[in-house]
Structure formats: C-alpha cells, structure tokens
TITORDO-677755 format. One record per atom (N, C-alpha, C): residue in three letters; z, y, x; residue number from 1. Coordinates in steps of 0.05 Angstrom, whole numbers, plus 5000, padded with zeros to 4 digits. Last residue first. Example, Ala and Ser with C-alpha at 12.3 -4.5 7.8 and 13.67 -1.06 7.14 Angstrom:
<atoms>
<aa->SER&zz->5142&yy->4955&xx->5257&i->2>
<aa->SER&zz->5143&yy->4979&xx->5273&i->2>
<aa->SER&zz->5157&yy->5001&xx->5258&i->2>
<aa->ALA&zz->5156&yy->4886&xx->5264&i->1>
<aa->ALA&zz->5156&yy->4910&xx->5246&i->1>
<aa->ALA&zz->5156&yy->4934&xx->5264&i->1>
</atoms>
This chain:
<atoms>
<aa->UNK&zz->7342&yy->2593&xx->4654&i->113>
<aa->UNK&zz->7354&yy->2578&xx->4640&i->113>
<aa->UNK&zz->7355&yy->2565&xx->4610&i->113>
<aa->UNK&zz->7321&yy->2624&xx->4716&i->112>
<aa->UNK&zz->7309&yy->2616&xx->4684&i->112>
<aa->UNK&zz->7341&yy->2600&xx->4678&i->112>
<aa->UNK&zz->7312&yy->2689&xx->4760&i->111>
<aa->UNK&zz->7331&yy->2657&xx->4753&i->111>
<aa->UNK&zz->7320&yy->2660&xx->4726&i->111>
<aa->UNK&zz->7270&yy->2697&xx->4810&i->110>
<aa->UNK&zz->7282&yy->2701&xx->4788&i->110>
<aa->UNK&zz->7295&yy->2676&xx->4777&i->110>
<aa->UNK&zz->7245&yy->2688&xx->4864&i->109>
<aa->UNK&zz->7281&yy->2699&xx->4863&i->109>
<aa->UNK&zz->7288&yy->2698&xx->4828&i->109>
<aa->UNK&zz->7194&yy->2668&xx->4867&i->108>
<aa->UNK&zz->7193&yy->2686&xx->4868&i->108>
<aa->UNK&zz->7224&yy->2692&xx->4864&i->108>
<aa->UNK&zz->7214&yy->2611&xx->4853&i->107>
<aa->UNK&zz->7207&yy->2613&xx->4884&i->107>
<aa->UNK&zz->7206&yy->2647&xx->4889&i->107>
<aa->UNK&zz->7266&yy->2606&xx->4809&i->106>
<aa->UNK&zz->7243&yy->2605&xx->4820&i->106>
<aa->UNK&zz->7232&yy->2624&xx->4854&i->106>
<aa->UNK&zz->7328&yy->2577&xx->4796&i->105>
<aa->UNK&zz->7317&yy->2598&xx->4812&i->105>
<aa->UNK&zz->7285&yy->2596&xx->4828&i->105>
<aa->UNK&zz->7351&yy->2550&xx->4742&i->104>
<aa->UNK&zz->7336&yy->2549&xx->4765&i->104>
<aa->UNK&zz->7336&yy->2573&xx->4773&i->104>
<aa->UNK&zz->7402&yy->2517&xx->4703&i->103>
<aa->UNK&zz->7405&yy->2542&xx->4716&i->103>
<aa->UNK&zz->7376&yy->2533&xx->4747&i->103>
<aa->UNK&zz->7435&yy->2482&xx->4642&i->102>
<aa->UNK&zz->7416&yy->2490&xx->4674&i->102>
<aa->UNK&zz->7400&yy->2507&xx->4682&i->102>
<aa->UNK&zz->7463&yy->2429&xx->4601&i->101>
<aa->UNK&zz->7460&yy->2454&xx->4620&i->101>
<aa->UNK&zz->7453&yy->2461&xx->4641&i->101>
<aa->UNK&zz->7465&yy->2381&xx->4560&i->100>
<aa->UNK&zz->7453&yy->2389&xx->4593&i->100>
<aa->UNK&zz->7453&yy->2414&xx->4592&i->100>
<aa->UNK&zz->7503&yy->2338&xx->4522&i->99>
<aa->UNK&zz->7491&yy->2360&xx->4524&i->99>
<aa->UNK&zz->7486&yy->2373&xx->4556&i->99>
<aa->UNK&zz->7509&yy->2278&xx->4495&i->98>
<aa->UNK&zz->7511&yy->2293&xx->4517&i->98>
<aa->UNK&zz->7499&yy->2321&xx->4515&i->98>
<aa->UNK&zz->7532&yy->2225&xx->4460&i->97>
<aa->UNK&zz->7516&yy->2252&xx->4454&i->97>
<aa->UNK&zz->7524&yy->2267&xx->4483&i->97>
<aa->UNK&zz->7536&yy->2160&xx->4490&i->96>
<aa->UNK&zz->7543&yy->2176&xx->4473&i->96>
<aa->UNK&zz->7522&yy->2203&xx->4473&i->96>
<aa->UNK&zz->7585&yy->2122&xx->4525&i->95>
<aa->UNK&zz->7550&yy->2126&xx->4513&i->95>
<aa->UNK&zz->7564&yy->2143&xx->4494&i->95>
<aa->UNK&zz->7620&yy->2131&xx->4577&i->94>
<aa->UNK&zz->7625&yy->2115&xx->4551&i->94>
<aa->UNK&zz->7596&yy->2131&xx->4546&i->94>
<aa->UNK&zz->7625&yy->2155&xx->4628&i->93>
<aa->UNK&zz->7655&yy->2130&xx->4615&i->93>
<aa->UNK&zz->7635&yy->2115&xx->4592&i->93>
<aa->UNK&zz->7576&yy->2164&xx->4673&i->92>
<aa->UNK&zz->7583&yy->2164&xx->4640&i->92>
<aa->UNK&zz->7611&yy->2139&xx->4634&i->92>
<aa->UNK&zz->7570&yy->2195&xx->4735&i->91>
<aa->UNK&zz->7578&yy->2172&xx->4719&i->91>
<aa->UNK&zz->7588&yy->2175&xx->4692&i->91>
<aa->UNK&zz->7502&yy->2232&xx->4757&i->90>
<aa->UNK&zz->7539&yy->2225&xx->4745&i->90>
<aa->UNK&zz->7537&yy->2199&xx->4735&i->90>
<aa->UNK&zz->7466&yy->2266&xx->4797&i->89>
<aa->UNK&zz->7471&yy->2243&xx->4786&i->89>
<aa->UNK&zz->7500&yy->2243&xx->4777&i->89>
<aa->UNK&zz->7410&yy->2307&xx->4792&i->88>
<aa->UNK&zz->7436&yy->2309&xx->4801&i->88>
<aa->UNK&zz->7449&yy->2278&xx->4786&i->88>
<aa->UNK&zz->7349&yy->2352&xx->4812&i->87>
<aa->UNK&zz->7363&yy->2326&xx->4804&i->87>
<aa->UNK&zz->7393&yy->2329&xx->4816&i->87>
<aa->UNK&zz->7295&yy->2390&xx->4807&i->86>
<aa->UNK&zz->7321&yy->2392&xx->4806&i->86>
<aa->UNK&zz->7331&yy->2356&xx->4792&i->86>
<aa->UNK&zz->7231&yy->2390&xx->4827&i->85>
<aa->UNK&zz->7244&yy->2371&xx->4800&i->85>
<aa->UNK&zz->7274&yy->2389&xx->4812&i->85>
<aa->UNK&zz->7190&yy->2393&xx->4854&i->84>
<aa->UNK&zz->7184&yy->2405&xx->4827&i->84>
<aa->UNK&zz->7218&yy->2408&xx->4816&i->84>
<aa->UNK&zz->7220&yy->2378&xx->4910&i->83>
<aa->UNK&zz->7188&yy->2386&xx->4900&i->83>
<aa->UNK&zz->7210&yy->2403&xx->4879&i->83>
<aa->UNK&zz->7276&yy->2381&xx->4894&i->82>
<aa->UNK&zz->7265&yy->2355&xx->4903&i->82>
<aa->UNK&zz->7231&yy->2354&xx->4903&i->82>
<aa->UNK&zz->7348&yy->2400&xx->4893&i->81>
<aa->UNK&zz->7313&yy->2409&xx->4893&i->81>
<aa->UNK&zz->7304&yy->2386&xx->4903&i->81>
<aa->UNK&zz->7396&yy->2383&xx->4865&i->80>
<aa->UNK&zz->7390&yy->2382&xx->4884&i->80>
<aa->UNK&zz->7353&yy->2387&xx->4884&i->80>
<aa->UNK&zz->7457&yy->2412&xx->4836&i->79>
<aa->UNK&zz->7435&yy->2392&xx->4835&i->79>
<aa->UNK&zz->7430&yy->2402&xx->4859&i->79>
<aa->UNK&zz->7517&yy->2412&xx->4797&i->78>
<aa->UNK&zz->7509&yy->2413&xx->4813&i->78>
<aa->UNK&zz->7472&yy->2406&xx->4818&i->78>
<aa->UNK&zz->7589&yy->2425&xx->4762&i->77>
<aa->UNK&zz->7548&yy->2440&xx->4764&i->77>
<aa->UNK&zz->7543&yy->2432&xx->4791&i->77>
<aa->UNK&zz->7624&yy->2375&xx->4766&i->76>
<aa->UNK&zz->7620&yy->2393&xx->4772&i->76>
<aa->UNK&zz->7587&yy->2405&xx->4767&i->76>
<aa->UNK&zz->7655&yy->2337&xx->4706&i->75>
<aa->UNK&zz->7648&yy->2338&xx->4737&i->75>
<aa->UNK&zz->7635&yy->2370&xx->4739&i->75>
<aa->UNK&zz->7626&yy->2350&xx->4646&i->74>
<aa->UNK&zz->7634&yy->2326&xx->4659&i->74>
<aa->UNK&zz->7627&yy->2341&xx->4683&i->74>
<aa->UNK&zz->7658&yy->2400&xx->4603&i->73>
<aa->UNK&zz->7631&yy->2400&xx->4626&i->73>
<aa->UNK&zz->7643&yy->2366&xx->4633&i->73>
<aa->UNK&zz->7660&yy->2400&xx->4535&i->72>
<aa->UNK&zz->7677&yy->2397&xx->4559&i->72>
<aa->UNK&zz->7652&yy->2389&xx->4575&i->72>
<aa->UNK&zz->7642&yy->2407&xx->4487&i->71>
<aa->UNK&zz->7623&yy->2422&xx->4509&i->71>
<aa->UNK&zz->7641&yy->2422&xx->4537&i->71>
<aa->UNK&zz->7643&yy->2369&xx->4439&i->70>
<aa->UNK&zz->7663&yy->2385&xx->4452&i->70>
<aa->UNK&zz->7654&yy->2421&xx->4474&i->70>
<aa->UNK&zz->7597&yy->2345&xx->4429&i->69>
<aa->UNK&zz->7614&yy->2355&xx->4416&i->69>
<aa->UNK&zz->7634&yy->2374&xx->4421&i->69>
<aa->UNK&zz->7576&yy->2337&xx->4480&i->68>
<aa->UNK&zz->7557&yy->2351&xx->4452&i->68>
<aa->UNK&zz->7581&yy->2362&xx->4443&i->68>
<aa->UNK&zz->7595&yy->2343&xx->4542&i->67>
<aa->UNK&zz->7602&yy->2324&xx->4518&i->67>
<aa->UNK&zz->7593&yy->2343&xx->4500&i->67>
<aa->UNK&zz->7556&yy->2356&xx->4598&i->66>
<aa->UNK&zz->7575&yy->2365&xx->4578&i->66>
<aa->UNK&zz->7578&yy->2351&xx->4555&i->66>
<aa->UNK&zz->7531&yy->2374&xx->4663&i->65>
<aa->UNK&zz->7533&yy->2358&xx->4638&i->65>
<aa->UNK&zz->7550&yy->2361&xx->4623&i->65>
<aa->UNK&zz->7489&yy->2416&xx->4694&i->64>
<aa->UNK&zz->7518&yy->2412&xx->4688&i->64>
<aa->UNK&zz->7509&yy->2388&xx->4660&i->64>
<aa->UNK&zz->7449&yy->2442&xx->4756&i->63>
<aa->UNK&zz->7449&yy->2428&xx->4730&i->63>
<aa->UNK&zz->7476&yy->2417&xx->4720&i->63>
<aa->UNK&zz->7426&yy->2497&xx->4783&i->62>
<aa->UNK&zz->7456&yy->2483&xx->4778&i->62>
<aa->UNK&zz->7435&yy->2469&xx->4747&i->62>
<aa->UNK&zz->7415&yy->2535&xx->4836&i->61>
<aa->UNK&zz->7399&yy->2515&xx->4823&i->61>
<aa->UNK&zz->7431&yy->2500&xx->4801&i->61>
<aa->UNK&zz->7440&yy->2593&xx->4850&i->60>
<aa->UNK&zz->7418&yy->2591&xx->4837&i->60>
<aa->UNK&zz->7412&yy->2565&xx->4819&i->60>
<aa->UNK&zz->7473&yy->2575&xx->4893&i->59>
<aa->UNK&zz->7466&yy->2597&xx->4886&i->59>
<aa->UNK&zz->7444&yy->2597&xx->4873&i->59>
<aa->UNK&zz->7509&yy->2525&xx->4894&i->58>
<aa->UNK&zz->7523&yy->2545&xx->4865&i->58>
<aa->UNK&zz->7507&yy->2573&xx->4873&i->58>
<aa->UNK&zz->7481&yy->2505&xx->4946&i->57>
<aa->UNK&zz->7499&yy->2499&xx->4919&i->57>
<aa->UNK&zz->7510&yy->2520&xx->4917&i->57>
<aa->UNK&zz->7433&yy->2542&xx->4972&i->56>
<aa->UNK&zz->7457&yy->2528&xx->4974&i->56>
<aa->UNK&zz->7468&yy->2520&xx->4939&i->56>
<aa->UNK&zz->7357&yy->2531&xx->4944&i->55>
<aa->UNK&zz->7372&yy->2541&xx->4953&i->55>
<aa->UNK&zz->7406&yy->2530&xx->4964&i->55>
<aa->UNK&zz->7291&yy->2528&xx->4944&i->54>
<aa->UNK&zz->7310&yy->2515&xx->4953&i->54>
<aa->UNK&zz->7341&yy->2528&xx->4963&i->54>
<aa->UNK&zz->7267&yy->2543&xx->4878&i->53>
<aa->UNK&zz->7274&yy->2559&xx->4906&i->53>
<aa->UNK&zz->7306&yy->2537&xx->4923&i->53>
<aa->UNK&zz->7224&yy->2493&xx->4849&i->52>
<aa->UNK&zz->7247&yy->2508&xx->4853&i->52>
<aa->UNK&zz->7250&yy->2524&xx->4873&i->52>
<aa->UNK&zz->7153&yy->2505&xx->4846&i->51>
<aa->UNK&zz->7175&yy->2488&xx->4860&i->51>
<aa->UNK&zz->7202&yy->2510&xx->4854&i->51>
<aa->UNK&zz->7124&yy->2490&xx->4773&i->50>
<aa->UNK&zz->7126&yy->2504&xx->4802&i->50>
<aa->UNK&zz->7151&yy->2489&xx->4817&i->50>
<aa->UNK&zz->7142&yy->2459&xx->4737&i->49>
<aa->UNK&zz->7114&yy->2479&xx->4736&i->49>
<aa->UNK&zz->7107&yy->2486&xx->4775&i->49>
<aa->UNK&zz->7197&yy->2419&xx->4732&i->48>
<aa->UNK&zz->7191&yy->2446&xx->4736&i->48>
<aa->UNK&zz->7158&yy->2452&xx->4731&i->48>
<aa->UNK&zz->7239&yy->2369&xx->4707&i->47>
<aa->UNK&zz->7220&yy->2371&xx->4725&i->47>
<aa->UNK&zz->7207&yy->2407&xx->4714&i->47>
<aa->UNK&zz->7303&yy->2350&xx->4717&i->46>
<aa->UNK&zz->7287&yy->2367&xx->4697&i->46>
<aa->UNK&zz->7265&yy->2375&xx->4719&i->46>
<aa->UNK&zz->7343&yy->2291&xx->4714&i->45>
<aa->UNK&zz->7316&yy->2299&xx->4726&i->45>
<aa->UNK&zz->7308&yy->2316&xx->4720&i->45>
<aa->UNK&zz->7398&yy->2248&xx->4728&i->44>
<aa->UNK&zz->7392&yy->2273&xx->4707&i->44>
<aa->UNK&zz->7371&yy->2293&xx->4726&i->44>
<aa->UNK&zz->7416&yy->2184&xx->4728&i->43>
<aa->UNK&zz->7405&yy->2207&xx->4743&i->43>
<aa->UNK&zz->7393&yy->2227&xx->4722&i->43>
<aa->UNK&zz->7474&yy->2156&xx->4715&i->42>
<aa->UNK&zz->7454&yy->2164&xx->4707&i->42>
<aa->UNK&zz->7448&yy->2182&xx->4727&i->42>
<aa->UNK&zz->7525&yy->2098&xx->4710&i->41>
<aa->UNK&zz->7504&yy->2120&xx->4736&i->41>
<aa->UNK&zz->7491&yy->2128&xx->4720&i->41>
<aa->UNK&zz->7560&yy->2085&xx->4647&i->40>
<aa->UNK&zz->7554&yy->2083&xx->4680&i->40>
<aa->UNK&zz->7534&yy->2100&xx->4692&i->40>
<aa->UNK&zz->7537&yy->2088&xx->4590&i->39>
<aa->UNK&zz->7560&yy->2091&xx->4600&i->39>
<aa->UNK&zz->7551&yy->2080&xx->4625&i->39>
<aa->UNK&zz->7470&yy->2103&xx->4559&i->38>
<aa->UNK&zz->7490&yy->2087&xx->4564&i->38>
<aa->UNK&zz->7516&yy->2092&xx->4586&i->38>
<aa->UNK&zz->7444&yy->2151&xx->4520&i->37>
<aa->UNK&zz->7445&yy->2150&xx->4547&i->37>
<aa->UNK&zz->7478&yy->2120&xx->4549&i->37>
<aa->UNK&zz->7395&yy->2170&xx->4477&i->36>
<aa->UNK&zz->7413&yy->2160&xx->4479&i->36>
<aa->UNK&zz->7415&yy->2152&xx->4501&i->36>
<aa->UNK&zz->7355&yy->2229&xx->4473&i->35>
<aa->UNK&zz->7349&yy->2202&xx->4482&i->35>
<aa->UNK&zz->7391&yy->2186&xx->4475&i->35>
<aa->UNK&zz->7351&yy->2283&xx->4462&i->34>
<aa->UNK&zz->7355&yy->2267&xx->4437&i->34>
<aa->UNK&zz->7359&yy->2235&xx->4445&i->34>
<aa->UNK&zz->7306&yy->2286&xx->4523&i->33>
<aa->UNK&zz->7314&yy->2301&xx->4498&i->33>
<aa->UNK&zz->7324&yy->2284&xx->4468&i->33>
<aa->UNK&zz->7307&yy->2235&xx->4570&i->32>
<aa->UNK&zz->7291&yy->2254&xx->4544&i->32>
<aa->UNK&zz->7298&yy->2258&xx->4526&i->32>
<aa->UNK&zz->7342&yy->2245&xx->4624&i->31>
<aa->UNK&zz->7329&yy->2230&xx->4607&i->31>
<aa->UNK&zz->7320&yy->2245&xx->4589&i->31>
<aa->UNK&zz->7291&yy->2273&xx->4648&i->30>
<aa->UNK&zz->7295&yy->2247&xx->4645&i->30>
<aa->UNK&zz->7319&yy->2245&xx->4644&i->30>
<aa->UNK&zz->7236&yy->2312&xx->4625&i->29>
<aa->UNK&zz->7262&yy->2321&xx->4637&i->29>
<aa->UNK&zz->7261&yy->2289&xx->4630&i->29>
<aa->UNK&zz->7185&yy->2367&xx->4644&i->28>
<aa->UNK&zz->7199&yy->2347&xx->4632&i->28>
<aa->UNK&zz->7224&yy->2340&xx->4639&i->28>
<aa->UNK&zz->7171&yy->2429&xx->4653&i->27>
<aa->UNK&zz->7163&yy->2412&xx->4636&i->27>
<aa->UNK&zz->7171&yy->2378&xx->4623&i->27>
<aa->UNK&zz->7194&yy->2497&xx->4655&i->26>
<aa->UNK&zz->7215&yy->2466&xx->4655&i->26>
<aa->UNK&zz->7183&yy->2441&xx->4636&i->26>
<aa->UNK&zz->7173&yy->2535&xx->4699&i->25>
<aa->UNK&zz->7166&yy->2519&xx->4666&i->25>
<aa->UNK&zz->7177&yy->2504&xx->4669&i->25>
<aa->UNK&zz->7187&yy->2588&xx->4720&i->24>
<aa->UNK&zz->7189&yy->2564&xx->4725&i->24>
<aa->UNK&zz->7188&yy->2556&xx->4697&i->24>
<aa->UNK&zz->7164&yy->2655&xx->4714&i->23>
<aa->UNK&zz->7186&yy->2641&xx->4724&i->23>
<aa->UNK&zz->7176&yy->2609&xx->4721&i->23>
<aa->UNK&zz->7124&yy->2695&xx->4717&i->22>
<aa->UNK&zz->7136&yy->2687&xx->4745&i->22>
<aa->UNK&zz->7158&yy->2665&xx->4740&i->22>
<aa->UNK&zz->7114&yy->2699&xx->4659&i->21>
<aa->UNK&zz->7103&yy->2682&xx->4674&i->21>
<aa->UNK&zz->7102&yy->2681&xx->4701&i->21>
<aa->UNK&zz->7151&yy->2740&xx->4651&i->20>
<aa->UNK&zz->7162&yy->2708&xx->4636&i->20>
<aa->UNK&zz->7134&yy->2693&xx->4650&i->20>
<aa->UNK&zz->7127&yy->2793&xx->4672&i->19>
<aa->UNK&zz->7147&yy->2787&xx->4691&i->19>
<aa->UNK&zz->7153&yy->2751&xx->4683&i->19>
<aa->UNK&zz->7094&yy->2811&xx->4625&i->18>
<aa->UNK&zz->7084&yy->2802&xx->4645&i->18>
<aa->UNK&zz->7108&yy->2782&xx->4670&i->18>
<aa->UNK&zz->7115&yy->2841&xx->4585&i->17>
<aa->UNK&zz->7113&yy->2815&xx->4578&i->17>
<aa->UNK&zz->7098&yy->2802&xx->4605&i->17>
<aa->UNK&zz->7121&yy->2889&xx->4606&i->16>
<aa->UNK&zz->7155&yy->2873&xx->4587&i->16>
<aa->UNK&zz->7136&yy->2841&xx->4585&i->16>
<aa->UNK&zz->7084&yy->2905&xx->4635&i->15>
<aa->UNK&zz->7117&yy->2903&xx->4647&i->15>
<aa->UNK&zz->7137&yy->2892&xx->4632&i->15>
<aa->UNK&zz->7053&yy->2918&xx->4597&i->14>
<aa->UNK&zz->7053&yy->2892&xx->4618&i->14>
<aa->UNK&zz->7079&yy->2883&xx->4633&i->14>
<aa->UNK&zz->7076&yy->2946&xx->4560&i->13>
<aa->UNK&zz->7073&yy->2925&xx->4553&i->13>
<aa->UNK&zz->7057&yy->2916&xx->4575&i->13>
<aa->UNK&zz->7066&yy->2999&xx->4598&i->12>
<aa->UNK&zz->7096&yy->2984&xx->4592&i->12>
<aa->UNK&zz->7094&yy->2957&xx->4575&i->12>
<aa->UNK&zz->7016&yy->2999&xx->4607&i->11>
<aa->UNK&zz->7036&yy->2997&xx->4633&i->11>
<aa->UNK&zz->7058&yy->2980&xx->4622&i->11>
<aa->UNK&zz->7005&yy->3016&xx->4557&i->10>
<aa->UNK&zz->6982&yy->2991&xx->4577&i->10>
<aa->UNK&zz->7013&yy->2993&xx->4594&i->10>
<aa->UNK&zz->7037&yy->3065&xx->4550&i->9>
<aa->UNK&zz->7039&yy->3044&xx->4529&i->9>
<aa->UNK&zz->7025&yy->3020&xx->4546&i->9>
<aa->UNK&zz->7010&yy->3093&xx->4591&i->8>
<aa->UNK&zz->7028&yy->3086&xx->4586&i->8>
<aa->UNK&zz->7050&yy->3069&xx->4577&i->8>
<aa->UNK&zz->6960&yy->3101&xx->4570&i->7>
<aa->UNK&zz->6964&yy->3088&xx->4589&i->7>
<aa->UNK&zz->6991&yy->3083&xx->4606&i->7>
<aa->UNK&zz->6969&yy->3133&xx->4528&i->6>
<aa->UNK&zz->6963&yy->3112&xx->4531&i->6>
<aa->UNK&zz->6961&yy->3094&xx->4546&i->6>
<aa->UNK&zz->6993&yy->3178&xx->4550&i->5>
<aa->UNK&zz->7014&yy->3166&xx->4542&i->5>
<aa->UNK&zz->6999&yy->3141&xx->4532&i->5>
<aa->UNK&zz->6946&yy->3197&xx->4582&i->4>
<aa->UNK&zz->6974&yy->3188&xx->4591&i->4>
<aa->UNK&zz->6998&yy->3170&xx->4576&i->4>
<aa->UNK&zz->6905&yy->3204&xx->4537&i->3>
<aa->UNK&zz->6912&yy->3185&xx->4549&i->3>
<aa->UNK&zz->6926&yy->3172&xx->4571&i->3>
<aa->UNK&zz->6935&yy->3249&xx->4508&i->2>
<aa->UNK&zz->6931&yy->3234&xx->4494&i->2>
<aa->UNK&zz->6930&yy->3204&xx->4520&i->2>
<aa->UNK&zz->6939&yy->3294&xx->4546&i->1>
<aa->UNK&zz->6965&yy->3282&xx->4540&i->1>
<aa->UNK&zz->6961&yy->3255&xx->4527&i->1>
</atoms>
C-alpha cells in the first residue's frame, strides 16, 4: 500500500505542476510596460516563447485596450498572430495610462492570460 500511494503522490504532483509549461511565455511586449503612449496610431505587440495557435477572431487570440483608470475597453478585443507575436493596432484620442488585456491560445489548445 505504502508504494502505491507513493507513487501516487509522483503522479499527482506532476499533473499539477507539469501542464504551466505547455503554455506560452509572454516574453515581450511593445509598448513596454509603464511606458507612456502618445495620442494617435499605436501598434500593440506581445511577443510569445512559442507560436500562438492561429486561430478565427474571438476564438482564443484577443488583445483589448482599456483606460487604467476607468477600465472602459477602447474599440473592440482583437489581434492578429504573426510567428511568435499577437498584434493589434488602435487609435489613442489623448496620451495617457492604458491598461492591456489578453487572451492566447497555445499551439497545444490551452489558453494563457
């Protein structure tokens, strides 16, 4: 009984901590974290580890923008796979605090955020 249930215990701590390295490493992003962003076009870049799962809009890949303060979304969740990277572009009225929200789906089906 003794080493069933030890090997047990081996099983289930691989199964709880094994699955967070199938998913996608967000490694960088443009613009950069805390950055200040001026009013007009921006392109909004979060680069990955691996490649996104190329999928349709709104199943899986979504990047959203949002006023810090408020958390009113600007425009719609959207992006676009690109290799590594998820990208999506908007227009800024005015400079200021932004907040990014985002949603991948790695190549193996699991979604990160």
């Amino acid at each position: 009984m003794r080493k069933f249930t030890g090997l047990l215990l081996v099983l289930a701590t691989f199964c709880l901590t094994n699955p967070a390295l199938a998913h996608d490493e967000l490694i960088s992003t443009s613009p950069s974290p805390n950055a200040t962003v001026s009013a007009g076009s921006i392109q909004v870049k979060l680069t990955f580890a691996e490649n996104p799962m190329d999928l349709p809009f709104g199943q899986g890949n979504l990047i959203a923008v949002a006023l810090a303060e408020t958390g009113e979304q600007l425009g719609p969740a959207c992006a676009r796979v690109d290799g590594t990277s998820l990208i999506t572009s908007l227009n800024l009225d005015s400079s200021g605090e932004y907040k990014l929200l985002w949603r991948v789906a790695s190549e193996d089906g699991h979604v990160n955020s």
